[in-house]
C-alpha positions as CSV (number, residue, x, y, z in Angstrom):
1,X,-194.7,15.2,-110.6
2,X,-191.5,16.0,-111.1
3,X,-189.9,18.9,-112.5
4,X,-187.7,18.7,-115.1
5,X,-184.5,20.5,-114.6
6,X,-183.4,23.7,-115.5
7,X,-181.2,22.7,-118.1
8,X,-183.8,20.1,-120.0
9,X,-186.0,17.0,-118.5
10,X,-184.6,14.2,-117.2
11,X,-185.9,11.0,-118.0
12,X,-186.5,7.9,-115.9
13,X,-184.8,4.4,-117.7
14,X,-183.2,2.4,-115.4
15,X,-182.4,-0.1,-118.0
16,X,-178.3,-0.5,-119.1
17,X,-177.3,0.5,-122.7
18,X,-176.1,-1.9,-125.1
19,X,-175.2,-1.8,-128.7
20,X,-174.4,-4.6,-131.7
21,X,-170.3,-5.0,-132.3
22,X,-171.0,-4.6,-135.9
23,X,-173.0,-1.1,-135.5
24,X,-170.5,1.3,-137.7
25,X,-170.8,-1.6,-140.3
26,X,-174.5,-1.9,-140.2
27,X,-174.8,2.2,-140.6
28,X,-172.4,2.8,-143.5
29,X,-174.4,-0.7,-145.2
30,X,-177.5,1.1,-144.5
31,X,-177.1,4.2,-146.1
32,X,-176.1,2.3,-149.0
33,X,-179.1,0.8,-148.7
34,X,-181.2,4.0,-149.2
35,X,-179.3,5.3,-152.1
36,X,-179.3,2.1,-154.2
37,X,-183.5,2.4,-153.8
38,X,-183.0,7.0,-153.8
39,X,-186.1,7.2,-151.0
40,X,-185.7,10.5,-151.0
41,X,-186.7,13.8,-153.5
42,X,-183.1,15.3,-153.7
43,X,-179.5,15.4,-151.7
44,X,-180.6,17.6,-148.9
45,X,-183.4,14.9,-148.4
46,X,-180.8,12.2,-148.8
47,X,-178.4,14.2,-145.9
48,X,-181.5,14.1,-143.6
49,X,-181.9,10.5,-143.8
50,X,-178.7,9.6,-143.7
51,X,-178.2,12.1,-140.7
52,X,-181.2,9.7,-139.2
53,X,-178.6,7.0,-138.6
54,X,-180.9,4.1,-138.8
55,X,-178.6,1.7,-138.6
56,X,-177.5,3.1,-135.3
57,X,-181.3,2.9,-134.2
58,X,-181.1,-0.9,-134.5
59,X,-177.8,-1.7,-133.1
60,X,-179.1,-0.3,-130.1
61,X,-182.2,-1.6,-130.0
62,X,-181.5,-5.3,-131.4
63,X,-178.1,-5.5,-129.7
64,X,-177.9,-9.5,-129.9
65,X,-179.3,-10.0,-133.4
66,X,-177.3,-11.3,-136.1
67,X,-175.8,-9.3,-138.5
68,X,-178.0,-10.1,-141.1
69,X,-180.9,-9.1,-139.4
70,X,-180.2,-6.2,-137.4
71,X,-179.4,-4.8,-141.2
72,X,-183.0,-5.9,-141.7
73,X,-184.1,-3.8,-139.6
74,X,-182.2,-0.8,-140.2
75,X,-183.4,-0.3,-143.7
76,X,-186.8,-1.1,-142.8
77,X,-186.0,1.5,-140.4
78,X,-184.9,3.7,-143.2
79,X,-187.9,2.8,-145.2
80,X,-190.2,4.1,-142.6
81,X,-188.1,7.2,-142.3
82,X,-187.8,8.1,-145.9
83,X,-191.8,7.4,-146.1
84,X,-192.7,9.8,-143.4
85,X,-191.3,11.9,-144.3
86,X,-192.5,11.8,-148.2
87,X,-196.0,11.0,-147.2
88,X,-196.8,14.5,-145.3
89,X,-196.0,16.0,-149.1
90,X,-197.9,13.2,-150.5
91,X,-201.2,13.9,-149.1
92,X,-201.1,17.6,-147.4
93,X,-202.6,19.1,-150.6
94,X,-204.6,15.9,-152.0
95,X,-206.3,15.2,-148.4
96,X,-207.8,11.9,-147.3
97,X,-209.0,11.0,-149.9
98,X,-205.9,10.5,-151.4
99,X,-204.6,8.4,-148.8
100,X,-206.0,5.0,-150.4
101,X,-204.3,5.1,-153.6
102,X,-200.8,5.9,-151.4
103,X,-201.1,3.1,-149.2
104,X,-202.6,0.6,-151.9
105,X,-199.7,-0.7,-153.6
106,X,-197.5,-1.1,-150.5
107,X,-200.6,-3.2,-148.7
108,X,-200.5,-5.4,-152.1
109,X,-196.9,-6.3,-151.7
110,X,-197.0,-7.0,-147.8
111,X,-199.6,-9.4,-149.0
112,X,-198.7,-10.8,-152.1
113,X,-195.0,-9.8,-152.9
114,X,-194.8,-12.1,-156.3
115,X,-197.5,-9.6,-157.3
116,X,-195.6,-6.7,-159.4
117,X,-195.2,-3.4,-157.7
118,X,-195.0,-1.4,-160.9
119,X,-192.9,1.9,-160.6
120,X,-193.7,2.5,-157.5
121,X,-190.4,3.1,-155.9
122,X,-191.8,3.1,-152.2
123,X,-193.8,-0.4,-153.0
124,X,-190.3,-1.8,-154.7
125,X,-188.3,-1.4,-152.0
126,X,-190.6,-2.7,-149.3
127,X,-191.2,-5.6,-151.3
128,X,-187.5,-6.2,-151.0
129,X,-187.6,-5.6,-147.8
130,X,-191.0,-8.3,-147.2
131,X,-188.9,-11.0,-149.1
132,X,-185.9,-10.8,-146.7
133,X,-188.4,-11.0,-143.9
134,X,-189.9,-14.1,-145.4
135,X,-186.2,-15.2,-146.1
136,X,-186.0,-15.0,-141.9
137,X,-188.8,-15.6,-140.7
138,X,-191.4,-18.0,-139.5
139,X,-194.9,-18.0,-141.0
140,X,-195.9,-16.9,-137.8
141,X,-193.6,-14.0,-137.4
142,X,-194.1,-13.2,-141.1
143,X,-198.0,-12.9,-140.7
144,X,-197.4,-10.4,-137.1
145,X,-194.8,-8.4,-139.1
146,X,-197.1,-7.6,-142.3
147,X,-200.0,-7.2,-139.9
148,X,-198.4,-4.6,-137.8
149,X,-197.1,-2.9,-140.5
150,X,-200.4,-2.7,-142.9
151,X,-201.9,-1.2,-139.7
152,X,-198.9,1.3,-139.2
153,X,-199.2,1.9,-142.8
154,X,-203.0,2.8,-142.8
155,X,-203.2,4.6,-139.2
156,X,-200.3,6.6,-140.4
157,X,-201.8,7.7,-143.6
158,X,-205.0,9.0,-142.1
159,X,-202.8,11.5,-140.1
160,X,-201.1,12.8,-143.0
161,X,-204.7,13.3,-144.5
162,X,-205.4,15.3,-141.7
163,X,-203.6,17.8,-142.7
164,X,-201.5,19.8,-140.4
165,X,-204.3,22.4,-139.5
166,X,-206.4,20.0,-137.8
167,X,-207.3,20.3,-134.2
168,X,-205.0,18.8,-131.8
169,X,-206.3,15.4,-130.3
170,X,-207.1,14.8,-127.0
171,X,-204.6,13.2,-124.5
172,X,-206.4,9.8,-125.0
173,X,-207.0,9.6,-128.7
174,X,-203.5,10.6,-128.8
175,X,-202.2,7.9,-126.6
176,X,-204.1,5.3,-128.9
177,X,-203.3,6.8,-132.4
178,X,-199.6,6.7,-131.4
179,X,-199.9,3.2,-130.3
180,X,-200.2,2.5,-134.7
181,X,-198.7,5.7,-136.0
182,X,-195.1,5.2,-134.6
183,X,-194.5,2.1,-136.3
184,X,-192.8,1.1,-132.9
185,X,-195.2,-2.3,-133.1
186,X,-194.4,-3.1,-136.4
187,X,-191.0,-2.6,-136.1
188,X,-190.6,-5.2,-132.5
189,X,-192.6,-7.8,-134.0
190,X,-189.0,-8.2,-136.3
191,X,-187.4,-8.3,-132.5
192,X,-187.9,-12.4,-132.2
193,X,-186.9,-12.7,-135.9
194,X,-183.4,-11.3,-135.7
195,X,-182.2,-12.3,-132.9
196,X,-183.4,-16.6,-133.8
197,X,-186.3,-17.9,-131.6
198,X,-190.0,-17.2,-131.4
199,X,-192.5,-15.7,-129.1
200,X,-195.4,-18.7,-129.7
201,X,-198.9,-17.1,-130.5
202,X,-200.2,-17.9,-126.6
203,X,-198.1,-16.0,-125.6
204,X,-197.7,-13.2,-127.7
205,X,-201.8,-13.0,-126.7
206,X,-201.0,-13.0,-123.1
207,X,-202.3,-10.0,-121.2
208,X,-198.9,-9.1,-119.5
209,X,-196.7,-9.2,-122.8
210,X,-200.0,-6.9,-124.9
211,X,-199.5,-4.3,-122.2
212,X,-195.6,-4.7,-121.8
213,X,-195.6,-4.5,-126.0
214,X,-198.1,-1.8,-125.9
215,X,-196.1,0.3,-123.0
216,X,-192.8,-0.1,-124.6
217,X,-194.6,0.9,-128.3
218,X,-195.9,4.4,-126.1
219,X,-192.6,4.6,-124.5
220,X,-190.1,5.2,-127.5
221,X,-192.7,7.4,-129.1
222,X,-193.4,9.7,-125.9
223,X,-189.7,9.8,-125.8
224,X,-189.2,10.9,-129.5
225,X,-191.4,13.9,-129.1
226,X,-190.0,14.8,-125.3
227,X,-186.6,14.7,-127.6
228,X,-188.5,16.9,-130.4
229,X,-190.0,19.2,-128.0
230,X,-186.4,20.5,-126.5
231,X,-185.4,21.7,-130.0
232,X,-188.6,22.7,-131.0
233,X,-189.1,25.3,-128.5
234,X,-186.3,27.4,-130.4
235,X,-187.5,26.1,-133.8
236,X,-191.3,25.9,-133.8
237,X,-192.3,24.1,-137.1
238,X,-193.7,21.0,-135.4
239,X,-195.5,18.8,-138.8
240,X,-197.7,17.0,-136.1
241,X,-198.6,17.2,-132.5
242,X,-196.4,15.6,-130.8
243,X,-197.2,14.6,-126.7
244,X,-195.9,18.0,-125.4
245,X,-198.5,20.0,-127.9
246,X,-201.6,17.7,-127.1
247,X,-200.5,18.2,-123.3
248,X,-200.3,21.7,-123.7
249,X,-203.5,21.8,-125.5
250,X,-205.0,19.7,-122.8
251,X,-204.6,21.6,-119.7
252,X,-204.2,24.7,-121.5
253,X,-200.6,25.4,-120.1
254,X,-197.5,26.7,-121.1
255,X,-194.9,25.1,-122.9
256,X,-192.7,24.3,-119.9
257,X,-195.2,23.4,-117.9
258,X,-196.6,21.2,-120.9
259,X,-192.8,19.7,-121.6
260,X,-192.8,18.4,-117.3
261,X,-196.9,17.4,-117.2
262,X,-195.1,14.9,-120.4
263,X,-192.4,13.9,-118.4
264,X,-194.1,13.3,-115.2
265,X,-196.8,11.2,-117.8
266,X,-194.2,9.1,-119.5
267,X,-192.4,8.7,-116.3
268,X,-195.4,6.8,-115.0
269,X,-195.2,4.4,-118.0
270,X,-191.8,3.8,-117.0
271,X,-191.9,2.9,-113.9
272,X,-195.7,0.4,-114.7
273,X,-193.2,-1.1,-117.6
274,X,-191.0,-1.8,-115.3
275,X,-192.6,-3.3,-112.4
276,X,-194.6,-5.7,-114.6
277,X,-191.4,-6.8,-116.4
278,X,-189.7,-7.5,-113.3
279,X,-192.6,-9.6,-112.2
280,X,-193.1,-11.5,-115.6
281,X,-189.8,-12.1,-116.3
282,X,-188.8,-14.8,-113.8
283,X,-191.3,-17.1,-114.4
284,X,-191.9,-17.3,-118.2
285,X,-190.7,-19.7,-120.4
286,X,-187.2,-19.1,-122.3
287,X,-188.7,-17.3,-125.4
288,X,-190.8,-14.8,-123.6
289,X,-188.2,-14.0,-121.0
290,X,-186.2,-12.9,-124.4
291,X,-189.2,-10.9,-125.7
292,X,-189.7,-9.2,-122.6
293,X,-186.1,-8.6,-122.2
294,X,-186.0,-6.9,-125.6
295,X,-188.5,-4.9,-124.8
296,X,-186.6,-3.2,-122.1
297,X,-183.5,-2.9,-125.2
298,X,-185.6,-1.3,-127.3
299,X,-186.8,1.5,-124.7
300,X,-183.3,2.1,-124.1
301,X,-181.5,2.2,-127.0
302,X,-184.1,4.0,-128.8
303,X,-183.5,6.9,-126.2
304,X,-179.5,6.6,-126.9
305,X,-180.4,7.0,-130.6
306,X,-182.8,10.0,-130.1
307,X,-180.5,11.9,-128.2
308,X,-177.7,11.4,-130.8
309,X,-179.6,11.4,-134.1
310,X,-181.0,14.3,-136.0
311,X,-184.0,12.2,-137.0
312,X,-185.8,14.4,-134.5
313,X,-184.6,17.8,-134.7
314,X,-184.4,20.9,-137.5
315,X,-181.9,21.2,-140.1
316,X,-178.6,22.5,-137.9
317,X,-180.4,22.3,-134.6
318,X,-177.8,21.1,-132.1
319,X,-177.9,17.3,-130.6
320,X,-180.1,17.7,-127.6
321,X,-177.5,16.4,-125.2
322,X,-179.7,18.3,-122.4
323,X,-182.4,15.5,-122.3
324,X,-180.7,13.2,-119.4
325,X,-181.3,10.1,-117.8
326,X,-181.8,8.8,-114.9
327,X,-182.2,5.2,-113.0
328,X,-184.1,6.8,-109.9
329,X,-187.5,6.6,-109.9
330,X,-189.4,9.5,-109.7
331,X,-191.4,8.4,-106.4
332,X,-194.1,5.9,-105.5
333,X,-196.5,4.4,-108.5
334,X,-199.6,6.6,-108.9
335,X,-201.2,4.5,-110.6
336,X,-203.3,4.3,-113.6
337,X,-202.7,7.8,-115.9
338,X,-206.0,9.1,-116.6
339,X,-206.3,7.8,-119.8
340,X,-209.0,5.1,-120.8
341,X,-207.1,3.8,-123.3
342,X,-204.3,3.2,-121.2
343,X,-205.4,2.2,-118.1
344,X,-205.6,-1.2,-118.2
345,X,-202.1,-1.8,-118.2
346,X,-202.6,-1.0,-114.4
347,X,-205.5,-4.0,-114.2
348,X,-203.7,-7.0,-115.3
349,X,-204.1,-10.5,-114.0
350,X,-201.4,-11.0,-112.7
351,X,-202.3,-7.8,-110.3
352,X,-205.1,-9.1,-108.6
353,X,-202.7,-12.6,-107.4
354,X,-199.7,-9.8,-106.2
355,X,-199.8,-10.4,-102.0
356,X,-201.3,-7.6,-100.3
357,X,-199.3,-6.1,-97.1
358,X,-198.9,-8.2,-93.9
359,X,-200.3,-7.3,-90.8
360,X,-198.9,-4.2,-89.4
């Protein structure tokens, strides 16, 4: 395992940075965006957002998109921002069973957007939002983008509903509940859309590219809370467990010993990601090449964003410049992390037709 360094972890991502020529653009159109819809309660709420920089978040991520698009998915970035961070409010005193009436209206329009969302602001705006994803899209990618996101939708509601007193999960349920709550999935299913071609259904169903899609999803949220976790040991007000808390909770360890069990975890991921990539990647057809390519993006620049933006840190907290990369990997594969949940992304297919060693 290794040990993160005195100064902050360092994180494993061998994968180059890139970012869209039109980012600055795309952010200042953004924020625009939020304030024509006001997602937010009042102008401290509206400086937190706009201190999120979404639009940044998908210039990095969707560096070869088209304009249009990549905008697309910076305010559906900002949507998902601005709800999180209204839906905690929303349903810490009301409970679960307030989470159906919250989540109804927006599951109406992602179904049926010519249905009117009433006053709902939240419902407005991602109807907007649907419509210029139908305006882009495919029927096939429209169908995996509203399924994703009614499923990040409802997964994330039952976690507000929780309520912040709740038990911490285990490492596993975590590692599956993250897998919906992050809204990573939702979010990379817009990937194909933006930047012009399509990842056909076969494919999309393929073993290799569900685990790649999976590991990538786990990635950027693991690295959102290592990110969290440096500030929050100086500001401890976590709203949710985040990896470093459930590890913590886990093994019933101290918080840097918690922070580097995390690392060492999500270090692991990396390294599976990237192994299976490189294999996959040579020998698929054009359009999955892209996906799986993207994939890789999104890791990356998500991690440039995190350690820039103040999505993930207190009001006034300092940019946590301490979290560092690195493109060495931390040692030999361990193989599968003890997760069940997880672990199959270590017994793929294409595993079993990998050469074994010569003769020695």
């Amino acid at each position: 395992m290794r040990e993160p360094a005195a100064d902050g972890p360092v994180l494993y991502c061998p994968i180059a940075p890139a970012v869209h020529p039109q980012a600055e653009r795309i952010e200042a159109e953004c924020r625009a965006w939020l304030g024509s819809w006001g997602l937010f309660a009042d102008e401290a709420g509206r400086a937190r957002l706009a201190g999120a920089r979404a639009g940044e978040l998908s210039a990095r991520v969707l560096p070869r998109g088209s304009a249009e698009g990549v905008r697309l998915s910076a305010d559906f970035q900002m949507w998902l921002f601005a709800f999180d961070d209204a839906l905690d409010d929303a349903l810490g005193k009301e409970g679960e069973a307030a989470a159906p009436a919250v989540c109804a209206p927006l599951l109406r329009v992602l179904d049926t957007p010519c249905a009117g969302p009433g006053g709902d602001r939240w419902a407005r705006a991602l109807r907007e939002i649907r419509l210029r994803v139908q305006a882009l899209a495919t029927p096939v990618q429209l169908d995996r983008w509203v399924a994703a996101t009614g499923h990040f939708l409802t997964g994330r509601a039952r976690e507000s509903a929780r309520g912040r007193a709740a038990p911490p999960p285990s490492l596993n349920d975590y590692a599956s509940h993250r897998l919906r709550s992050g809204a990573v999935t939702a979010c990379v299913t817009l990937m194909d859309v933006v930047e012009g071609y399509e990842l056909p259904p076969a494919d999309a169903g393929r073993a290799e590219v569900r685990a790649l899609t999976e590991m990538c999803a786990v990635l950027v949220c693991w690295d959102n809370d290592i990110v969290a976790a440096r500030h929050e040991e100086r500001h401890r007000a976590a709203p949710r467990p985040n990896l470093v808390d459930v590890t913590g909770h886990e093994y019933g360890c101290p918080p840097a010993e918690a922070l580097a069990r995390a690392v060492a975890a999500r270090d692991r991921v990396m390294q599976r990601f990237q192994a299976v990539r490189t294999r996959a990647e040579p020998v698929a057809a054009d359009p999955v090449r892209r996906y799986l390519g993207g994939l890789g993006t999104w890791v990356r620049g998500n991690l440039d964003w995190s350690v820039r933006s103040a999505r993930h840190r207190p009001a006034g907290a300092p940019a946590a410049g301490r979290v560092r990369l690195t493109g060495t990997p931390p040692g030999r594969d361990e193989g599968p992390l003890p997760l069940p949940a997880v672990a199959w992304w270590w017994q793929l297919p294409s595993d079993a037709r990998e050469p074994g060693p010569g003769p020695g």
